[in-house]
N, C-alpha and C positions, 0 to 999 in steps of 0.2 A: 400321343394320348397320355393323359396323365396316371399315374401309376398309383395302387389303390393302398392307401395307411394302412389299412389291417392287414393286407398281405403280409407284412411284418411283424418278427416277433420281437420286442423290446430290444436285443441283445442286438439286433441287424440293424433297427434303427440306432442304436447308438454309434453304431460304426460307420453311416451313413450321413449323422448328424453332430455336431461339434458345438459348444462341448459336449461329452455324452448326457450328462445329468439331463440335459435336456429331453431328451425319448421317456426319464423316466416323466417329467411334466406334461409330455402329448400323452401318453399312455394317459394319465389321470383324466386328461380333457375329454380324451376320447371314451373310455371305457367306464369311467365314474361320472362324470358331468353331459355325458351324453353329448360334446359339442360339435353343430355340423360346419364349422365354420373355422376356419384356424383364425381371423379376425378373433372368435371369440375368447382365444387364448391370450389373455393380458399381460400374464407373467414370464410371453416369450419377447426378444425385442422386436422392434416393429417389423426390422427388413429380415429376421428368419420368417418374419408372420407372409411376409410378401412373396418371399421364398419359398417358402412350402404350397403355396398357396398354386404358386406358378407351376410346379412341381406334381405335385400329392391332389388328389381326391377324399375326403370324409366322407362322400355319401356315393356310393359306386350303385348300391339299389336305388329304385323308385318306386313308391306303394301305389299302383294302382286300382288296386281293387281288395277290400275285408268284406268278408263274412263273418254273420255275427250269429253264434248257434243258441238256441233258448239254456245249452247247457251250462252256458260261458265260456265252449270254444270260439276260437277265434281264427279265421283262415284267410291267409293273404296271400296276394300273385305279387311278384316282384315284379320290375322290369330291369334290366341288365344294361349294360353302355351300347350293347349291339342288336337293341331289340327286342330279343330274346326272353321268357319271361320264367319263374319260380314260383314254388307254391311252398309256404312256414304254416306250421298249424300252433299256435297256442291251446294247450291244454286245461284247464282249470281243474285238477286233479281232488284238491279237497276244497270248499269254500271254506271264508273265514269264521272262525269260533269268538265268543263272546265271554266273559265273567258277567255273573249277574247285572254287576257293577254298570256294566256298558264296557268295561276295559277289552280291551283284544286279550283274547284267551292262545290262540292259533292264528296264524298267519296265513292266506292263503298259500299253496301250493300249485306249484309249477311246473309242465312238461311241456319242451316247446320241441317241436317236430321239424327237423330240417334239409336241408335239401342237397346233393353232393354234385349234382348234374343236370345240364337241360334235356332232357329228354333219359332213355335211358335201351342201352344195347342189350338186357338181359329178354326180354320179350315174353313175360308172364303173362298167362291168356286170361288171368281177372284183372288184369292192370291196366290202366287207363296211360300211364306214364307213357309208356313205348310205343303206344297208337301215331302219338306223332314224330316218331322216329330221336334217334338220339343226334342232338345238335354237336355240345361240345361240354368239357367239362368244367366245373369251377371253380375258380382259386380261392385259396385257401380265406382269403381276404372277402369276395362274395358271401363264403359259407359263412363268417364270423359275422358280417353284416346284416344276414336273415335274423341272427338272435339279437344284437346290437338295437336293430330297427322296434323289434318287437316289445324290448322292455322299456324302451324310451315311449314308443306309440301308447303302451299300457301302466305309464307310470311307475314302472318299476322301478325301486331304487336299486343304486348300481350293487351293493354291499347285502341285497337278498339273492338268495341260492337259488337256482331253479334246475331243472334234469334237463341235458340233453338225449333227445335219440338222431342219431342219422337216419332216418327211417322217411325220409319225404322223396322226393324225385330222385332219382339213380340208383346208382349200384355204388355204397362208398368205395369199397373195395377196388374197384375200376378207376378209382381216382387217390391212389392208398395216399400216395405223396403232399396232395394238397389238404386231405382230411387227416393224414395224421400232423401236420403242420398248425391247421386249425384245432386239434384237440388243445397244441403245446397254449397258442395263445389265450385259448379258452380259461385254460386255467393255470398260468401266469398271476401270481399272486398280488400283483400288483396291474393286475386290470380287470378280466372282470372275476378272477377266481373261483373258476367253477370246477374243482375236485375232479382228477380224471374218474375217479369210483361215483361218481354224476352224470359219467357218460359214456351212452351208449351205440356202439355201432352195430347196425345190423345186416345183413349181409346173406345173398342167395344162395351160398355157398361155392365161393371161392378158391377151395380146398389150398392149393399154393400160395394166396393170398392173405388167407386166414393164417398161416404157417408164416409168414414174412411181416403183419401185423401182431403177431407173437411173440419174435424174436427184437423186435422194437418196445417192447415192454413198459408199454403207456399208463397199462396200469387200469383199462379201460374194460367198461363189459363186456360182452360179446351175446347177440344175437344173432341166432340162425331161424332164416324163414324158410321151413321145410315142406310145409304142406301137405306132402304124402308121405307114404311111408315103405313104398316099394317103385323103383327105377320107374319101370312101364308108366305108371299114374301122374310120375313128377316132372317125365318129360313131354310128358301130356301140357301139365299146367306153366312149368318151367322148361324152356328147351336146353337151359343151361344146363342142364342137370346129364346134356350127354358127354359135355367136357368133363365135370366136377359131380361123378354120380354122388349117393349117398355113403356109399361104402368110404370114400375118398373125403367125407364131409367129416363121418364120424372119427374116422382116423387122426385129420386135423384139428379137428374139438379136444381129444382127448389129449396131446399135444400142447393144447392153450394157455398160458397161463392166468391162473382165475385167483383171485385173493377169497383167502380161507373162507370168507365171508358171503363168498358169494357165489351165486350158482351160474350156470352159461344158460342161456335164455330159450329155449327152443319156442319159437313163432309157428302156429297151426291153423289155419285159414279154416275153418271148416265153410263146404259149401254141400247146400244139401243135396242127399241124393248121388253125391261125388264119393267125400271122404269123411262122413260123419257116424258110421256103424262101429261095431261093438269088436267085428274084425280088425279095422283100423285101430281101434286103440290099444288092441293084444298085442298087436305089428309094435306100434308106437312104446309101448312098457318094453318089448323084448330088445329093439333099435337100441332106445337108451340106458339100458342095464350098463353100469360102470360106470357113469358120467353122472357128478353134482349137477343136477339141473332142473331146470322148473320149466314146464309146458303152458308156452298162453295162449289160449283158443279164443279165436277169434272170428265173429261172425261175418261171412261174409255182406259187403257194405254194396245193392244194388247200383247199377248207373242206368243208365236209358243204352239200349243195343248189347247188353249183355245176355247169354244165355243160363247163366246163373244165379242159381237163386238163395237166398237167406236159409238157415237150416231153421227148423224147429227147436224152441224153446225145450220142448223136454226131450229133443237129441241132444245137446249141447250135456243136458244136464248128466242124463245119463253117460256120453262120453269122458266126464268129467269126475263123476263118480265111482266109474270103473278103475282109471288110472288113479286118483287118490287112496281108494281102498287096497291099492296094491303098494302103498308108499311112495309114490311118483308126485311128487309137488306140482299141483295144477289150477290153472283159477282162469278164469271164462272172463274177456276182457269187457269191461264194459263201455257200449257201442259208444264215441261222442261224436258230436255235430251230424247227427242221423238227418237232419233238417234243413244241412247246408249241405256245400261240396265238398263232405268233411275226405270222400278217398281220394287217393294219391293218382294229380294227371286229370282230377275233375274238372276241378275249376278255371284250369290253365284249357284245355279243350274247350270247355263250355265258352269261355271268352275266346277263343280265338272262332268259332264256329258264328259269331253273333255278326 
């Protein structure tokens, strides 16, 4: 089988490749000029072009299936060399701004959602991901290829910034080796340079993970998807949580290293009727006393066969307003691709069911 070019970071391919300046020329082709083709590499000689060719892969995905959300998300299933398939979510975070003029005032903005794993072993009972059990994990090279595909498919130039999250299929954490290898190529200044303080992992809480992703000092944000706010509830929702309770999460959080700038992200699912009262958010202020950190509430997102339900508009609000009024930085995420299969594990289920 041939072995996949982004699995590599510049520094490996030059060691791999003779003479080195050369890696830094694939690097451009690949990561700036978007090329799926080492033919399309002109400025290499012919028989390295044959060579690599014989050798390397450019396109290890296959886009089988977009969905297109009235909001201007965008959600794609991959397919893998074994089958196997991925779900990227393109974000459209702000549209683009104008000057009277007609000039571009603002640039759109970008949040693309990606994937660590086929399936996933953590087994969250609103998760569609782990319904169909966890396959295998993916290399660092797959994961760089979900955002790679995405900005070429959307025209993006290589030289505009956009955020990552790990927040699509898996558990990064469960695969720390290969996603922290993709953070390095990510942002690689000379490919597609995307600022580790642009990216974010997030993470069911890992506790000795989170600790070992720390001490590797990427530089990177950190998100914890909590959801409850006492044992009994979380491993209700999350069974991981009897390894890695919350006592054991918030230990490691506070341990983390976060740049001045920046807060640790605590993820809050609300679903109604679960964990959306006025109790929970007392729990949830006194949990994170100590810790710079920001709470995103998030509405839980229906699928067909779920027993959960969406909370109510003025729960969310009031939850929201309880922990701000107390100085807890908080903001109610707003829902995208409500109209597709914008949650994680939808649209890869839906297609495999048809």
């Amino acid at each position: 089988m041939k072995k996949i070019l982004q699995d590599y970071t510049k520094q490996e391919l030059s060691e791999m490749i003779k003479p080195a300046f050369r890696a830094k020329q694939i690097y451009n082709w690949t990561y700036h000029k978007y090329a799926s083709s080492f033919d399309e590499m002109k400025n290499l000689p012919k028989a390295m072009r044959a060579d690599l060719e014989e050798n390397f892969t450019l396109t290890p995905l296959k886009t089988i299936l977009i969905q297109d959300s009235i909001d201007g998300s965008r959600k794609y299933l991959f397919e893998l060399h074994d089958g196997h398939t991925v779900e990227a979510v393109l974000l459209l975070m702000k549209a683009e701004q104008y000057h009277e003029d007609g000039s571009i005032k603002h640039q759109k903005r970008y949040t693309v959602c990606i994937s660590s794993q086929v399936g996933c072993k953590v087994g969250c009972a609103f998760c569609l991901t782990a319904k169909g059990g966890f396959m295998r994990n993916l290399t660092a090279g797959e994961i760089v290829s979900q955002l790679l595909m995405i900005k070429k498919d959307n025209d993006i130039d290589a030289n505009r910034r956009v955020n990552i999250v790990y927040m699509g299929m898996g558990e990064p954490l469960d695969n720390l080796d290969h996603v922290a290898k993709s953070i390095k190529i990510f942002s690689d200044p000379e490919g597609m340079a995307i600022a580790t303080h642009r990216q974010t992992v997030s993470t069911s809480g890992l506790s000795t993970k989170i600790e070992k992703l720390g001490k590797m000092e990427l530089g990177i944000n950190l998100a914890i998807s909590l959801h409850a706010v006492d044992d009994e509830l979380r491993e209700q929702l999350m069974p991981i949580n009897k390894a890695y309770n919350i006592e054991s999460i918030i230990t490691a959080v506070k341990n983390f290293p976060i740049n001045d700038r920046k807060r640790v992200m605590f993820e809050y699912l609300v679903i109604k009727n679960v964990n959306d009262d006025i109790s929970a958010a007392k729990k949830l202020l006194s949990l994170l006393d100590g810790i710079k950190s920001k709470v995103n509430l998030i509405y839980f997102n229906p699928y067909g066969g779920t027993e959960f339900k969406r909370p109510d508009e003025k729960d969310m609000m009031k939850f929201q307003e309880y922990l701000t009024q107390r100085g807890l930085l908080c903001t109610i995420r707003e829902s995208k691709g409500l109209d597709i299969s914008a949650a994680c594990g939808q649209l890869r289920e839906q297609e495999k069911g048809e």
